[in-house]
N, C-alpha and C positions, 0 to 999 in steps of 0.2 A: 761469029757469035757461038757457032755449036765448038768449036774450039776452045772459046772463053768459058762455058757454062760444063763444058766435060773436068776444065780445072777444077771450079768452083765447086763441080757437085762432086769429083769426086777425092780432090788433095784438100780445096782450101775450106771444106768442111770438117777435114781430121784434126781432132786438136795436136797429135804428136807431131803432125807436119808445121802447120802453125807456129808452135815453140820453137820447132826444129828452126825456121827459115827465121824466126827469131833469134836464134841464136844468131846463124850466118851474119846478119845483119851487124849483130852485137862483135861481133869478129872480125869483118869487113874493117869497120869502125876504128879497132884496135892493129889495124892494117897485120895481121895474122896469114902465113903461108896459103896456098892454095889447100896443099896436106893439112893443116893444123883445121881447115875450114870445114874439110870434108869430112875429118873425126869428130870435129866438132857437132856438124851437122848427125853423122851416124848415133853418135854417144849419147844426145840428146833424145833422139829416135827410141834405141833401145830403153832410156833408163826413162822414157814415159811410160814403155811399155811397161815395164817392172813395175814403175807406180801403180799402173791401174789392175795390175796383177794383184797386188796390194791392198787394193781398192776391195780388188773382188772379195777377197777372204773375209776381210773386215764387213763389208755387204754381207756375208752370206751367216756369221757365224754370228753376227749381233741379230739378225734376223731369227734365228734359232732360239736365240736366249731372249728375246721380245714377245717371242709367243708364248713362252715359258713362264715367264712373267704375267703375261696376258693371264694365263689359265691359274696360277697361284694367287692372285690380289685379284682376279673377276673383275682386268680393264680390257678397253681396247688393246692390241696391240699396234706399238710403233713400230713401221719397217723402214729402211731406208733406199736409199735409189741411187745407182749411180748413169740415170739420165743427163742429168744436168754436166757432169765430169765430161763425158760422152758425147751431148750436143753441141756445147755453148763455146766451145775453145774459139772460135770464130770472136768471142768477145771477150773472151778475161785473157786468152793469150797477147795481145795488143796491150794489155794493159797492166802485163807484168813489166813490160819494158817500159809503155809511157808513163808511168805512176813512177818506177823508179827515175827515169831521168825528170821528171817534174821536180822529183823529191831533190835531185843534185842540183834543180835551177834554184828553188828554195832555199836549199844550204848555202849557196852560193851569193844570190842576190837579196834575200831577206832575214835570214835566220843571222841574230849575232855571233860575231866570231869565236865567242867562248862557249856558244852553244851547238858548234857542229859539228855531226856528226854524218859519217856514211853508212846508213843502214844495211847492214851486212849479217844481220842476224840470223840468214837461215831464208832457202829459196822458196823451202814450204809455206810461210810466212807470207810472202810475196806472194806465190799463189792462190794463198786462200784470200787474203785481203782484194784481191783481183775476182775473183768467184765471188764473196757475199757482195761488194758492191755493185758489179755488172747486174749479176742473180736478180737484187733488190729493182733494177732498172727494168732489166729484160722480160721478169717473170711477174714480181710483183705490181709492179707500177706497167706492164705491159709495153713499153715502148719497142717500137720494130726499128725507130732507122739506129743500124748498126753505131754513126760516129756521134749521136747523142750519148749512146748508152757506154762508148769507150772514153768517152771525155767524162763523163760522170765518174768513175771509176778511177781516171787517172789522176782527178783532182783529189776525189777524198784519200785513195791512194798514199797521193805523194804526200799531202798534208801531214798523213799519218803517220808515217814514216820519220818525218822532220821530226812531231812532236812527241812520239813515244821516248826515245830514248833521254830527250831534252831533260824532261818534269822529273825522273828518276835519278839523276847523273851527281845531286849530291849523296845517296845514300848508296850510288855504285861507286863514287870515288871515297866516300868515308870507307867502304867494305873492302875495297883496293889497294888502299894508301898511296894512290897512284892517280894520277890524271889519265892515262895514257887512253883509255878506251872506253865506251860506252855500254849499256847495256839493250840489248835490241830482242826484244824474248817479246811473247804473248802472254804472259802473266806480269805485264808493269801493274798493270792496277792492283791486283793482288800484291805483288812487292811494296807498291805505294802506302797498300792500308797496311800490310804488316810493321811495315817500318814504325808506323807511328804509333801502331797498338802498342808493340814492343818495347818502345821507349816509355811508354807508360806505365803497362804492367809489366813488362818483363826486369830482369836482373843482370845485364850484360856480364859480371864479372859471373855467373855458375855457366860457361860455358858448355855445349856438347860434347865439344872435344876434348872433355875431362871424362866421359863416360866412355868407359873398356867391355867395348860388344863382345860376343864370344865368335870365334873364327870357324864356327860352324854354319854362322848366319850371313857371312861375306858376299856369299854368292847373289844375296840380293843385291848386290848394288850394280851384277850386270842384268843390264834391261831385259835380254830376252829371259832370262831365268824368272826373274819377276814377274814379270807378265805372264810367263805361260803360271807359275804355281799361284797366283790371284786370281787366272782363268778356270785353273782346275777346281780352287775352292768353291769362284762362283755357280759354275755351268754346274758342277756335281750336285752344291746345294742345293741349289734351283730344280735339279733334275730329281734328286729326292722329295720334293716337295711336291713335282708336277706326279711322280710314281713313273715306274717303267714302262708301261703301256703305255702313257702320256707322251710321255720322250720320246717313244718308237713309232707313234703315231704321226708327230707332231715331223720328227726326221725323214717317215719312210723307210724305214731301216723291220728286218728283220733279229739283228745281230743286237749282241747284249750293249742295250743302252749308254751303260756309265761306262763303260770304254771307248763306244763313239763319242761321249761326253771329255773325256778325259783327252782323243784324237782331234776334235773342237778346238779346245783349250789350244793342244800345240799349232793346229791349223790359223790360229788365231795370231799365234807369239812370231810363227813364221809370215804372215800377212803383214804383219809390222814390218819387221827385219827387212821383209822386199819390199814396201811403201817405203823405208826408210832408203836404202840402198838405188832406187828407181830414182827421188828425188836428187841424192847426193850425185849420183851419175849425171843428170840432167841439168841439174846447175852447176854442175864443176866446170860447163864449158860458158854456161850464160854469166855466171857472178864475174867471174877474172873478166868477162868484155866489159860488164859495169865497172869494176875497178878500176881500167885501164883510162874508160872514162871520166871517173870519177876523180882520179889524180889529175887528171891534166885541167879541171874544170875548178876545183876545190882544192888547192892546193895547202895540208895541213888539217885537214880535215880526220878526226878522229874516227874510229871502226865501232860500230855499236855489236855487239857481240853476243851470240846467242850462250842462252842458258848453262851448258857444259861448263864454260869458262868461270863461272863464279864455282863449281863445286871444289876445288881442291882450297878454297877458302873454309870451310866445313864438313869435313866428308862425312862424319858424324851425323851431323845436321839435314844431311840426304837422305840418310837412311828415317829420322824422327820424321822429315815431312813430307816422305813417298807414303810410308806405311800410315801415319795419322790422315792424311788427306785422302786414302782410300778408305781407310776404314769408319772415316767422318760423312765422306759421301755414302755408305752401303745406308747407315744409318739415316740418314737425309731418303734414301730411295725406302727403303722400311716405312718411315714415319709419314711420306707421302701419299703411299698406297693407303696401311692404316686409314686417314685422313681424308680419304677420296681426294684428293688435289690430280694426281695423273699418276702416271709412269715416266721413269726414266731410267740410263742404261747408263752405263759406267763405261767413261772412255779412260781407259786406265795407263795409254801413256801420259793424257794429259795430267791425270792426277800425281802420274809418279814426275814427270819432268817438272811439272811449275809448284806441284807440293814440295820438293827437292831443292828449286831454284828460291822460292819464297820462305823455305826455312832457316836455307844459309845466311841470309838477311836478316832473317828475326832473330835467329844467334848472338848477331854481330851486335843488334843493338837491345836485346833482351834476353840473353841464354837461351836455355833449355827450354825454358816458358816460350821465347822470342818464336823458336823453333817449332815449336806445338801448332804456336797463333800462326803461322804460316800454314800448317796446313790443314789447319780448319777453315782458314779463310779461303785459301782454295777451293776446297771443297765445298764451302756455301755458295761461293760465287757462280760455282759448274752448276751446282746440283740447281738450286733457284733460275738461274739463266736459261739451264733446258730446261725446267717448268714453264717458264713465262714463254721461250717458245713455243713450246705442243699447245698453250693452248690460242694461240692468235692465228691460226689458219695453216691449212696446208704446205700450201706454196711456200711460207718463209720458212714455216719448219725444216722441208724438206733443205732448203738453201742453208740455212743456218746449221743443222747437221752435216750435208756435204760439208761447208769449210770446214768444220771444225773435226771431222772423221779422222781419229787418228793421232791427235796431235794437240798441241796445247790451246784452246781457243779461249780462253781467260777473258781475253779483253776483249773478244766480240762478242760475247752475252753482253755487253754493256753497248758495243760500239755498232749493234747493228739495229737496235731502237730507234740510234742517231740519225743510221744511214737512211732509217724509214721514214724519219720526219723530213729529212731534206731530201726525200725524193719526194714527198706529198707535197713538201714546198713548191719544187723545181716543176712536179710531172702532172699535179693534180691528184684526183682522188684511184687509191688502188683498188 
């Protein structure tokens, strides 16, 4: 027993070990060299760690600009916490892997064969869906025994997974001209409602891709450059507003403000870059074990395909709805405070990737206009979905932020209201 509990308390509580021996598994599986098991295992290891390197930036630097906030609009401030990242791997890591392979019994044995697809959209994805639903078991609805709260998780999981790319799949294969692949992104709902505004009001024939940018402005269309100059605009703005004392107070810092302000900003665009780079590492050796799976299980099963993949349909169309989808949310965060309603903070990869992914869609079936309503619909769906969570309690907040930190969480402003009525269903009262 002191043997068992030296594991327990000191490996199978780390979440990077966790993933790690997740992987192994995942490898094993795909009957992979001893060598190929052990990079696999290491590479996993490191590129958690990079994630939460990642983690930390994005923790530290939106905590800054919250309190800045705070003291500009006279609200509370929101901070965020990477507790949950930290403790709970013991239970969303188990369920990155049983949510997917649930998700490949479902393609397989229930979902019709024109409608399947292998969820391949992105490991981040899988992670966070694995985090808000354990999250919603473990913390919200309090449940302790561990394989309650992973079967919870694995089911809506996999379910989710099946049914995302399904409901969307004629308006990525009109955008295609191609059957070949699906779309697998956290902005389906967002693409859903654009598609249909689009066809309404928009003009398919005045595309984007008739509009000649000037090649001075290029550079926004690689992420980190946009991110860091939306960072410097905001934090600066913001810092102007709070005063320099304010800033220096609120930091700690002696040294001139708007340049720690300005050092934020790129501290921020680099938290990305490694959040990003941390993931990619760490599922580059878990995805292929699913694939390896997933062909031999589903054979002919279509790839549901994250966001990037629609952009060379639109490049244009990237740029109209990264830039309108952030600049729709500031105004959404403006008019809220005004308002008394709350606070809330601008996660601005989500808004440049799924305003970006949601405009090429509205293009295709509404122009320039199509394009617009993509990323204003974005941006209402962010901006209102973290409203509705700051104000139903801590604990979900906290949860619903962790998934979504970073990244596109679109569809779970909508899909974790869901998660909470069938855990009150399943768990009782939280």
């Amino acid at each position: 027993m002191s043997v068992l509990n030296w594991f327990i308390d000191n490996l199978f509580t780390q979440t990077s070990v966790i993933i790690g021996l997740i992987t192994v598994v995942g490898l094993i599986a795909s009957k992979k060299s001893i060598s190929e098991i052990i990079q696999g295992f290491i590479k996993t290891l490191v590129g958690y760690s990079i994630f939460g390197l990642g983690i930390g930036c994005f923790v530290g630097v939106m905590n800054y600009f919250q309190e800045m906030l705070a003291v500009v609009f006279n609200v509370p401030a929101v901070t965020l916490s990477t507790e949950f990242t930290n403790s709970y791997g013991y239970l969303y890591g188990p369920v990155i892997v049983s949510g997917f392979l649930f998700h490949l019994l479902l393609e397989r044995f229930v979902v019709p064969q024109k409608y399947r697809f292998v969820y391949m959209g992105g490991g981040h994805f899988l992670l966070r869906e694995a985090m808000l639903t354990t999250g919603i078991a473990a913390i919200v609805f309090g449940v302790k025994n561990a394989g309650v709260v992973i079967l919870f998780g694995t089911i809506l999981s996999g379910i989710h997974y099946s049914f995302q790319p399904a409901y969307v799949h004629r308006f990525t294969k009109e955008l295609r001209g191609d059957d070949l692949c699906g779309y697998g992104h956290q902005s389906s709902i967002a693409v859903f409602v654009t598609c249909l505004l689009a066809k309404k009001l928009g003009k398919a024939e005045k595309s984007t891709e008739e509009v000649v940018f000037p090649k001075g402005v290029s550079f926004l269309r690689d992420m980190s450059c946009a991110i860091t100059i939306v960072q410097v605009i905001l934090l600066v703005g913001i810092g102007l507003l709070c005063g320099g004392e304010t800033v220096q107070k609120i930091a700690g810092i002696s040294t001139d403000p708007y340049v720690w302000l300005v050092l934020q900003a790129i501290t921020f665009a680099g938290g990305f870059m490694a959040f990003t780079y941390g993931l990619r590492t760490m599922m580059s050796e878990l995805i292929p074990s699913f694939s390896g799976i997933a062909d031999k299980i589903i054979p002919g099963a279509r790839p549901a395909l994250d966001v990037p993949t629609v952009f060379p349909f639109g490049s244009n169309a990237v740029i109209f709805g990264s830039t309108i989808s952030i600049a729709v949310f500031l105004l959404w965060m403006v008019l809220f405070n005004i308002l008394g309603w709350g606070a809330v903070f601008p996660m601005i990869p989500s808004l440049f990737m799924s305003g970006a992914g949601a405009a090429v869609f509205g293009n295709k079936f509404g122009g320039i206009k199509g394009a617009c309503i993509g990323g204003v619909v974005v941006a209402t769906m962010i901006a209102f979905g973290m409203l509705f969570a700051t104000s139903v309690g801590s604990s979900l907040t906290s949860i619903e932020y962790m998934v979504g930190l970073g990244a596109e969480p679109d569809d779970f402003m909508l899909l974790w209201p869901l998660y909470y009525l069938l855990g009150k269903l399943f768990f009782g009262r939280g």
